[in-house]
Backbone as JSON, one array per atom type, in Angstrom:
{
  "sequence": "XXXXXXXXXXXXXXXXXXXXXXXXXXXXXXXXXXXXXXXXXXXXXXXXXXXXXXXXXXXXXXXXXXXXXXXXXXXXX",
  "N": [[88.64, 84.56, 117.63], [90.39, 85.64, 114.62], [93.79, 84.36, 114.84], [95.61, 85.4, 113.1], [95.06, 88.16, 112.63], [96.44, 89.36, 114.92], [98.66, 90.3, 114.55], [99.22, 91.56, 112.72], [101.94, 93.96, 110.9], [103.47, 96.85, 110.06], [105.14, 97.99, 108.24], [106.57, 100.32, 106.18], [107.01, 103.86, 105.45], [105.63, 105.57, 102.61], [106.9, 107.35, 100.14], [105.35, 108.94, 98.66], [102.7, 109.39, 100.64], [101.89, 107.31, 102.15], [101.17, 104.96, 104.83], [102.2, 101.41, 104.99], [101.15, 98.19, 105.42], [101.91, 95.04, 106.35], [99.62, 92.58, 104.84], [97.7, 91.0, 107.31], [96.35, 88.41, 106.5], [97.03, 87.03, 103.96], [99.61, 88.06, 103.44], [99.78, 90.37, 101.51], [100.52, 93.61, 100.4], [99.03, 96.44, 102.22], [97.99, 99.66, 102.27], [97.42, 102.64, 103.3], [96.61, 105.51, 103.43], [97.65, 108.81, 103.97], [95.72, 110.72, 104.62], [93.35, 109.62, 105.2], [91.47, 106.62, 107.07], [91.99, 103.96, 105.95], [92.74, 100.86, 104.57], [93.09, 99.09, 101.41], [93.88, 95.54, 101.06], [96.8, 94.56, 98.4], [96.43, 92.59, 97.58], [94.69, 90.13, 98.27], [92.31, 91.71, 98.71], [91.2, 92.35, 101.4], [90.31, 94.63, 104.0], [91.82, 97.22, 106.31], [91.46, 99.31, 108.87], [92.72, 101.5, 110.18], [92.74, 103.72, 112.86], [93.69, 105.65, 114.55], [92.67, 106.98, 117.6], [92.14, 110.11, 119.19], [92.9, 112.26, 122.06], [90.52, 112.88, 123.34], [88.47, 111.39, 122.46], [89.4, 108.92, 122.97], [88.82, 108.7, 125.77], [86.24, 108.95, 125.62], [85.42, 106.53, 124.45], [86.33, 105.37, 126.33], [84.58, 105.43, 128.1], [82.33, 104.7, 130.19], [78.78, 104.68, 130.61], [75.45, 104.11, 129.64], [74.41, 105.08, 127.71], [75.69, 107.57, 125.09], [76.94, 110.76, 123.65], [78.56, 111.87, 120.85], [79.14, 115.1, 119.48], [80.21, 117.16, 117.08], [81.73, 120.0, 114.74], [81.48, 119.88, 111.44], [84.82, 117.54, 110.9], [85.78, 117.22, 113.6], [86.62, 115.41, 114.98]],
  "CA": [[89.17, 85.57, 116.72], [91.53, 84.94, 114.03], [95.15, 85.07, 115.26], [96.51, 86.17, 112.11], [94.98, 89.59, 112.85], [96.96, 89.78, 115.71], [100.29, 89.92, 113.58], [99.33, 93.11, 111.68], [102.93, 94.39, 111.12], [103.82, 98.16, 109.89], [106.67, 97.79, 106.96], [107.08, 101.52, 105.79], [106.3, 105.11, 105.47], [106.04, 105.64, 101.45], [107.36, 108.6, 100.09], [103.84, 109.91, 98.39], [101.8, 109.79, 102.07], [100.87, 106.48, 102.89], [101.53, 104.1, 105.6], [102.48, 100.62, 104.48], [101.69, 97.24, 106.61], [101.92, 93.47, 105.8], [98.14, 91.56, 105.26], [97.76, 89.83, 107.65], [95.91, 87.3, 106.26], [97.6, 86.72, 102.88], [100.95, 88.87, 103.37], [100.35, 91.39, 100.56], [100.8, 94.98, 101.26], [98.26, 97.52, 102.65], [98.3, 100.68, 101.95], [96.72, 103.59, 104.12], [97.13, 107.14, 102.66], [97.4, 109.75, 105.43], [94.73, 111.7, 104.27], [92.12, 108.87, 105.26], [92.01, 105.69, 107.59], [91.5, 102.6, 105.85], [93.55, 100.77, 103.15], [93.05, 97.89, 100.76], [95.28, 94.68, 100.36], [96.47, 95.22, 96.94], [96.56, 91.15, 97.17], [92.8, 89.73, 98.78], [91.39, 92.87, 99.2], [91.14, 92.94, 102.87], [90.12, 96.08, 104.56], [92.73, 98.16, 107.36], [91.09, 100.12, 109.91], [93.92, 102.39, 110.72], [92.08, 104.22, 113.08], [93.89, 105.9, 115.92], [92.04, 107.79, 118.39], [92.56, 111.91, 119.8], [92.83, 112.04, 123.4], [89.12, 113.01, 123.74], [87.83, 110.15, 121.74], [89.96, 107.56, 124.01], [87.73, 109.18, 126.82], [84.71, 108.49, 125.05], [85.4, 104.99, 124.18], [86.21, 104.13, 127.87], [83.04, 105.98, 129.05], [81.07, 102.8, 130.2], [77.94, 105.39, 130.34], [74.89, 103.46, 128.99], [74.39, 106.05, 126.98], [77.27, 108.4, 124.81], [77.02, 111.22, 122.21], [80.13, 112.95, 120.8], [78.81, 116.2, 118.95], [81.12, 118.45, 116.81], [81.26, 120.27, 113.42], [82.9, 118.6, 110.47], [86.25, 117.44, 111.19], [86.2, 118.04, 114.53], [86.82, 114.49, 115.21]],
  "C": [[90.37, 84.98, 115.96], [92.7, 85.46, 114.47], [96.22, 85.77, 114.61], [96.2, 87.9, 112.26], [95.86, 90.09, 113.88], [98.52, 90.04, 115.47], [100.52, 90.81, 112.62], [100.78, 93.39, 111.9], [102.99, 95.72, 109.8], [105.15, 97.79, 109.69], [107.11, 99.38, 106.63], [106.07, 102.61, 105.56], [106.72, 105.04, 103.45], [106.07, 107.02, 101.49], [106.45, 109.94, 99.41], [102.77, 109.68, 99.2], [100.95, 108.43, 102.47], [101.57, 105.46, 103.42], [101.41, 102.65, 104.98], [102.77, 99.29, 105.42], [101.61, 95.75, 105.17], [100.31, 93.22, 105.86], [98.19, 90.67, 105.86], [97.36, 88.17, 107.92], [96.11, 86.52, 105.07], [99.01, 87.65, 102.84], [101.19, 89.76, 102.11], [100.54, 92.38, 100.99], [99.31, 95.93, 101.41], [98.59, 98.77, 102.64], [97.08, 101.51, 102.32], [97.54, 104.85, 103.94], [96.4, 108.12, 103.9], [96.46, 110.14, 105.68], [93.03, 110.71, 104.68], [92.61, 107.48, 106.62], [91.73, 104.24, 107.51], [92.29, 102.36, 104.67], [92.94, 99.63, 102.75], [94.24, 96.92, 100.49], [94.67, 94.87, 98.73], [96.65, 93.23, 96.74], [95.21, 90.19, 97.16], [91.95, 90.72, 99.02], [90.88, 93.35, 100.81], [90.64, 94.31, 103.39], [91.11, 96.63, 105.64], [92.22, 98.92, 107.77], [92.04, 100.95, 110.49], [93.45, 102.99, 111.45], [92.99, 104.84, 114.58], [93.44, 107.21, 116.76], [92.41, 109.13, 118.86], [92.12, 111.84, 120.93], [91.31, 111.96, 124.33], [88.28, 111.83, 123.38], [88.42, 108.68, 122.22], [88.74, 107.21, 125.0], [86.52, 108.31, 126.42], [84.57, 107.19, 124.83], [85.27, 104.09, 125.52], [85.21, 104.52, 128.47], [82.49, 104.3, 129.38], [79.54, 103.58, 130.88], [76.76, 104.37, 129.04], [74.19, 104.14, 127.24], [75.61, 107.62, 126.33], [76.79, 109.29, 123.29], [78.1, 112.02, 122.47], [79.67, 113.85, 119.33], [79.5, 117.13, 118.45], [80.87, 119.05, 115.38], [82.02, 119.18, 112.62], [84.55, 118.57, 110.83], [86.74, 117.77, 112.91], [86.58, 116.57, 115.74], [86.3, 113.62, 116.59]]
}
């Protein structure tokens, strides 16, 4: 795995709703708007997975169940 991913660093909260890290594979900025969880470097284009989990959906991840469905309406995460 590349080790530069491991170096993601979280620079600022901007003041119109979006989280703001370093790329960490060309050091431009990323930009992840609350309202969603993925940003673009505005430098290589990169992708950001911002993705952090709801206590139920931790669960589900550590299931080690060979089999897993997680069933809700929209948004119900």
């Amino acid at each position: 795995m590349n080790q530069k991913l491991d170096e993601l660093k979280f620079l600022e909260f901007s003041d119109d709703g979006y989280r703001i890290y370093k790329c960490p594979l060309c050091g431009g900025k990323i930009k992840v708007h609350d309202s969603v969880f993925y940003g673009r470097c505005d430098t290589c284009l990169a992708t950001l997975i911002d993705y952090k989990p709801a206590p139920h959906q931790v669960a589900f991840h550590k299931s080690k169940a060979k089999f897993r469905l997680n069933i809700g309406g929209f948004g119900s995460g």
